[in-house]
PLY file of the C-alpha trace (Angstrom):
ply
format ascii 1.0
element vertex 274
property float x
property float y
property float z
element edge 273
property int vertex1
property int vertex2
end_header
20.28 12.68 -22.10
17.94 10.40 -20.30
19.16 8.48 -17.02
19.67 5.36 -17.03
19.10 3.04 -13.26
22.74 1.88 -12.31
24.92 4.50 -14.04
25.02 7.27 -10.91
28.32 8.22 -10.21
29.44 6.96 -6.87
31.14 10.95 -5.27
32.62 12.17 -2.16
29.93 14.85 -0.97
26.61 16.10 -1.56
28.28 19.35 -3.72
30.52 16.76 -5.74
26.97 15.10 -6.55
25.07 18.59 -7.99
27.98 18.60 -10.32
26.96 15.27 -11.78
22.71 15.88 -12.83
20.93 13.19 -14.34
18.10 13.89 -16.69
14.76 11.98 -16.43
12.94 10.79 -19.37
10.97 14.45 -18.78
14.42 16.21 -19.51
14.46 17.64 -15.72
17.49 17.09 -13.21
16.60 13.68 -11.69
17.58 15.36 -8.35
17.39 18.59 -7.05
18.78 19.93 -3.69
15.69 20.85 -1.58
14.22 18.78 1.40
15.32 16.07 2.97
15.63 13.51 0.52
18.99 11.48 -0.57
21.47 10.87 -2.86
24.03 8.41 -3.55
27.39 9.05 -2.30
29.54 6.13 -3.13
28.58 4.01 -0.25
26.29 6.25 1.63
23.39 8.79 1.10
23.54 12.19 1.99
20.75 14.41 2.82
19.69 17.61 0.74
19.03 16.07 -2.75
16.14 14.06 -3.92
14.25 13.02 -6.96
12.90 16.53 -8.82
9.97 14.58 -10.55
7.92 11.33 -10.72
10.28 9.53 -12.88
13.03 10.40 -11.12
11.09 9.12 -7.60
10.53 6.32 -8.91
13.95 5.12 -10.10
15.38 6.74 -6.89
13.05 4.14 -4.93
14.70 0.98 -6.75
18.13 2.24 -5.64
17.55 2.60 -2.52
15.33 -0.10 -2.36
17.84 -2.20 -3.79
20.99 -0.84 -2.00
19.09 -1.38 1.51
19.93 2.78 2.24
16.77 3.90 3.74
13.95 2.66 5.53
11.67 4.93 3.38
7.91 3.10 2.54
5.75 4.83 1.57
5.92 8.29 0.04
2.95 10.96 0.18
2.64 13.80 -2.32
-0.04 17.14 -1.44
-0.83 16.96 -5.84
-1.82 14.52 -7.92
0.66 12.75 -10.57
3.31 12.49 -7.78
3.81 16.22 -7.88
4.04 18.90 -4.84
5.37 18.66 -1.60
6.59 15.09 -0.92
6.43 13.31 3.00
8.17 9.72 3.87
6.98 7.69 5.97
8.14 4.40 7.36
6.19 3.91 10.09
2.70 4.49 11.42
1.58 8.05 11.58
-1.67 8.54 13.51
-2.37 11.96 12.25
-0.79 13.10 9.14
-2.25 16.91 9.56
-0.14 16.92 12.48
2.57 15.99 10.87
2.39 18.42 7.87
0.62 16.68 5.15
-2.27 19.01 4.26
-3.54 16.90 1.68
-2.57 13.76 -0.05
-2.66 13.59 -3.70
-1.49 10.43 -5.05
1.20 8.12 -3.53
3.58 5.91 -3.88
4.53 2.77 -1.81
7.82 1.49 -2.18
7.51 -1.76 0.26
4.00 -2.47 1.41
1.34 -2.93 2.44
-0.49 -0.18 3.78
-4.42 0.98 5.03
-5.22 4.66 4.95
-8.18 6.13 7.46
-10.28 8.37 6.47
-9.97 10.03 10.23
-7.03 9.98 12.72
-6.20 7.65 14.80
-6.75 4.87 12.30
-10.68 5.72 12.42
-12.82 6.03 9.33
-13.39 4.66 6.17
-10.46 2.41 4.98
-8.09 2.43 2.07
-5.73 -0.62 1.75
-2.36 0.13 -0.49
0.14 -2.67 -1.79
3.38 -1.72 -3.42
2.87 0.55 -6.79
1.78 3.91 -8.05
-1.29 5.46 -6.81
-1.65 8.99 -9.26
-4.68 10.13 -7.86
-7.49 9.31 -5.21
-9.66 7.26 -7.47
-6.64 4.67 -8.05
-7.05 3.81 -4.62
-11.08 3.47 -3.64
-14.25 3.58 -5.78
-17.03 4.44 -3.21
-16.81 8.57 -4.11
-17.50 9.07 -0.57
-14.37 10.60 0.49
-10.81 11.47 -0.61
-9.39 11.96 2.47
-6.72 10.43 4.68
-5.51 11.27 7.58
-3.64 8.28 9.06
-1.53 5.63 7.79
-0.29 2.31 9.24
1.59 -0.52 7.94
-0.08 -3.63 7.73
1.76 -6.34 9.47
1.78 -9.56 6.92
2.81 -12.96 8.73
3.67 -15.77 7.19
2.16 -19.44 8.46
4.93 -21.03 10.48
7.32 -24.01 9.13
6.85 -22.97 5.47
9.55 -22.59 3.32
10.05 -19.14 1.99
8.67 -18.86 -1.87
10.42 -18.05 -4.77
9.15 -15.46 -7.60
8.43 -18.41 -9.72
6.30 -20.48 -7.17
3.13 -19.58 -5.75
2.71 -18.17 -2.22
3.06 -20.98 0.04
1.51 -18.98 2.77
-2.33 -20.54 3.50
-4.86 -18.21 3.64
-8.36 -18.47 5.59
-11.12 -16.62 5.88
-15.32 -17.10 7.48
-17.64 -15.14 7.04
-20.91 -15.51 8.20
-23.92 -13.98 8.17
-25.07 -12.78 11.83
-23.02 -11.22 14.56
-20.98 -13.87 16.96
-19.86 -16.40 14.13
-23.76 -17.58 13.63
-26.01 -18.25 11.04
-24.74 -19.45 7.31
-21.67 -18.80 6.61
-18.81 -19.08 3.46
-15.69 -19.90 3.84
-12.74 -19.28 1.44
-9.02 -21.05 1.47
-6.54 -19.58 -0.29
-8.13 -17.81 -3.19
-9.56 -14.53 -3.92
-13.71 -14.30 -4.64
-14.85 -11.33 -6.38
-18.05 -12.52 -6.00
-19.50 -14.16 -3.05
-23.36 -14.49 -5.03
-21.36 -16.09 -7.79
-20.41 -18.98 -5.17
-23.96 -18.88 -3.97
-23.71 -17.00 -1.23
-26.32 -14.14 -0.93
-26.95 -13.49 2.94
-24.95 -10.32 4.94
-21.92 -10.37 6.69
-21.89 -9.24 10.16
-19.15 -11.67 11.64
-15.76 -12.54 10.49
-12.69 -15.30 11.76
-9.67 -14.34 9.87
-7.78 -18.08 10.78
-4.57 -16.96 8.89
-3.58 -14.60 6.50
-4.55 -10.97 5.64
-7.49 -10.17 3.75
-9.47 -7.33 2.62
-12.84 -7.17 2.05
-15.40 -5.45 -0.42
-18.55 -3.67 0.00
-19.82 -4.64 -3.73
-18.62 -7.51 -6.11
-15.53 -7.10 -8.35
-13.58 -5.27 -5.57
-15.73 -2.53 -5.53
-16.67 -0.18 -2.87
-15.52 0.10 0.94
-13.50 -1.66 1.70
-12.63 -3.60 5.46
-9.07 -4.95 5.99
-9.05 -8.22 8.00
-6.18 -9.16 10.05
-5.67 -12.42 12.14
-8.28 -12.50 14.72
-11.78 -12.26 15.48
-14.47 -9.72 14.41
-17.67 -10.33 15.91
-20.00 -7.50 14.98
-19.59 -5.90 11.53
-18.76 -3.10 13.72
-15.15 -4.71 14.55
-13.95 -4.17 10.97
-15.86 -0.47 10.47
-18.48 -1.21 8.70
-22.17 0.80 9.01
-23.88 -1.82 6.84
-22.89 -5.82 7.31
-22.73 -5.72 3.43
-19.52 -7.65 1.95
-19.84 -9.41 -1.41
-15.72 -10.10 -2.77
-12.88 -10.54 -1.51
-9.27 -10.97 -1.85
-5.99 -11.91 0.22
-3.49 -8.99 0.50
0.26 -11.18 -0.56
3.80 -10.37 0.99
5.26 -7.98 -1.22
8.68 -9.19 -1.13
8.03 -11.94 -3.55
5.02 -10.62 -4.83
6.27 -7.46 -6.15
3.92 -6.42 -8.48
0.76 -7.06 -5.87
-2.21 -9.36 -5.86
-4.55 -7.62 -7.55
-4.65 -5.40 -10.41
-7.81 -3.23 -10.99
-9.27 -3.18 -14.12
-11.59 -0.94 -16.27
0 1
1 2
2 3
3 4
4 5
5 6
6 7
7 8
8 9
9 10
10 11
11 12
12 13
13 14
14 15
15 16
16 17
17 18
18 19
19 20
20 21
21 22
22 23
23 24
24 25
25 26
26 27
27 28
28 29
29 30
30 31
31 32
32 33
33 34
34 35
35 36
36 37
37 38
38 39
39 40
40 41
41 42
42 43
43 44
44 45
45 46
46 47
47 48
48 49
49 50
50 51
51 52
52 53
53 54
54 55
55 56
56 57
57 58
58 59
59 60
60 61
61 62
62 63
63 64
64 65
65 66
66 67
67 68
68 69
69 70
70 71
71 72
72 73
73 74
74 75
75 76
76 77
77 78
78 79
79 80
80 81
81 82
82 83
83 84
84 85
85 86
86 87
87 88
88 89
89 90
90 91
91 92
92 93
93 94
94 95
95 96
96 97
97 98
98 99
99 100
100 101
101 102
102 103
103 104
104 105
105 106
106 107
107 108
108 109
109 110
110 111
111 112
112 113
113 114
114 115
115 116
116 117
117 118
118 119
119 120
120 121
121 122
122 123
123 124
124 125
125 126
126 127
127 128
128 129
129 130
130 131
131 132
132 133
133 134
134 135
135 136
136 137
137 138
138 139
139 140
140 141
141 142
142 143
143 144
144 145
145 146
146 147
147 148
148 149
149 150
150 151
151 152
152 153
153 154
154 155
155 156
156 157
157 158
158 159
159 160
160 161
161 162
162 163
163 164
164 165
165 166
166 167
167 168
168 169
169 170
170 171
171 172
172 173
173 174
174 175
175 176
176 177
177 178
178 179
179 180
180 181
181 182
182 183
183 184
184 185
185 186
186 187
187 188
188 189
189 190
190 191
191 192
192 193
193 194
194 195
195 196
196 197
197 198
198 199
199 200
200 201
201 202
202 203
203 204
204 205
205 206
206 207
207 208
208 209
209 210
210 211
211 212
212 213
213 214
214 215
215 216
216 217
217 218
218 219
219 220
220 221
221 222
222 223
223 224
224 225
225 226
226 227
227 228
228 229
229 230
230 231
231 232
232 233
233 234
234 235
235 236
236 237
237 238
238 239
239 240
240 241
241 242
242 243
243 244
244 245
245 246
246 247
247 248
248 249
249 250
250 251
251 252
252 253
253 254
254 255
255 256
256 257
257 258
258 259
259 260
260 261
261 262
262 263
263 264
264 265
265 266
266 267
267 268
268 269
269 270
270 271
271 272
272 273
């Protein structure tokens, strides 16, 4: 029978809760007693059983999402399709090698957002992740030069002061500002965007480089090629003078987007297409 969110029998101890298995949709146990995952236990979780597949991950997340349990983010998998050895995370990790992970396959972020580096320490090419499913490497970044990551951080999303909080039926009421211009130290022409994502910058008329960037509030990310396509440079509050600041070789940037607080925007900003 398949499982159904909501109808996991609140027990008294981890052995009292193997008794009890939930099938997935995939006809698996839903948990299975290896690592250090957790299970409900009427009002607490105990440690020793966690989700035996995908579909069972991903139903375990909105419980414990929902029930405030665990401080779990972000979950890394070694295979693709959410399968292998599974790591949690739910803070920065500055080198995930060190930590265990020899590869990661796909991923799945329960509260986000995140930016992967393709080196440690936060160094390398970057790979921004807001809450979803992320099967395999190529759900996350286009530019086929590497499928690597080796650090994680969270990125730090701050609302603009003495705004009311939004509901799931308004729009963000957070403002959002972004210049770029085209030579290093804020000089030559520049574009400037408020509140709204570009996935083209030539389709707004601007065609010159970017090797300078004011982030004035809000969190952005940028994009090597139009449509969200290519590298891609995350841009916090701040300053970035050369278009070495935000890790890029080439000043090239021509879209992009703002990166929205996922607790009312739970399904993300953006949504890749075809």
């Amino acid at each position: 029978m398949c499982w159904v969110p909501g109808s996991v029998r609140p027990t008294s101890s981890p052995e009292a809760a193997r008794l009890f298995e939930p099938r997935c949709e995939c006809g698996f146990p839903l948990f299975s007693a290896v690592g250090t995952g957790l299970a409900l236990a009427g009002t607490r979780w105990h440690p020793g059983v966690r989700p035996a597949c995908s579909w069972g991950w991903k139903h375990w997340f909105t419980l414990t999402g929902s029930l405030k349990a665990t401080e779990v983010q972000i979950a890394i998998f070694e295979q693709e399709n959410f399968q292998g050895r599974c790591h949690e995370l739910s803070g920065a990790c500055h080198n995930l090698k060190e930590a265990g992970v020899d590869k990661v396959g796909s991923i799945l972020v329960h509260s986000g957002p995140w930016v992967g580096y393709e080196q440690a320490s936060c160094k390398g090419e970057q790979f921004v992740f807001e809450k979803g499913e992320y099967p395999r490497w190529d759900s996350w970044t286009n530019s086929r030069r590497s499928d690597s990551i080796t650090s994680l951080r969270p990125i730090k999303v701050v609302r603009a002061p003495r705004q009311p909080l939004p509901t799931r039926q308004t729009k963000d009421s957070q403002e959002h500002k972004i210049v770029l211009y085209e030579n290093p130290s804020f000089t030559g022409k520049k574009i400037e965007i408020i509140d709204d994502d570009v996935p083209s910058f030539h389709a707004h008329g601007y065609q010159e480089k970017v090797s300078s960037v004011r982030v004035q509030s809000g969190t952005w990310v940028g994009y090597q090629y139009p449509g969200y396509r290519g590298y891609q440079y995350l841009f916090e509050k701040g300053d970035y003078k050369d278009s070495s600041d935000f890790g890029a070789q080439h000043p090239q940037i021509q879209s992009v987007r703002r990166i929205r607080d996922m607790q009312w925007h739970q399904r993300g900003a953006y949504h890749p297409t075809n």
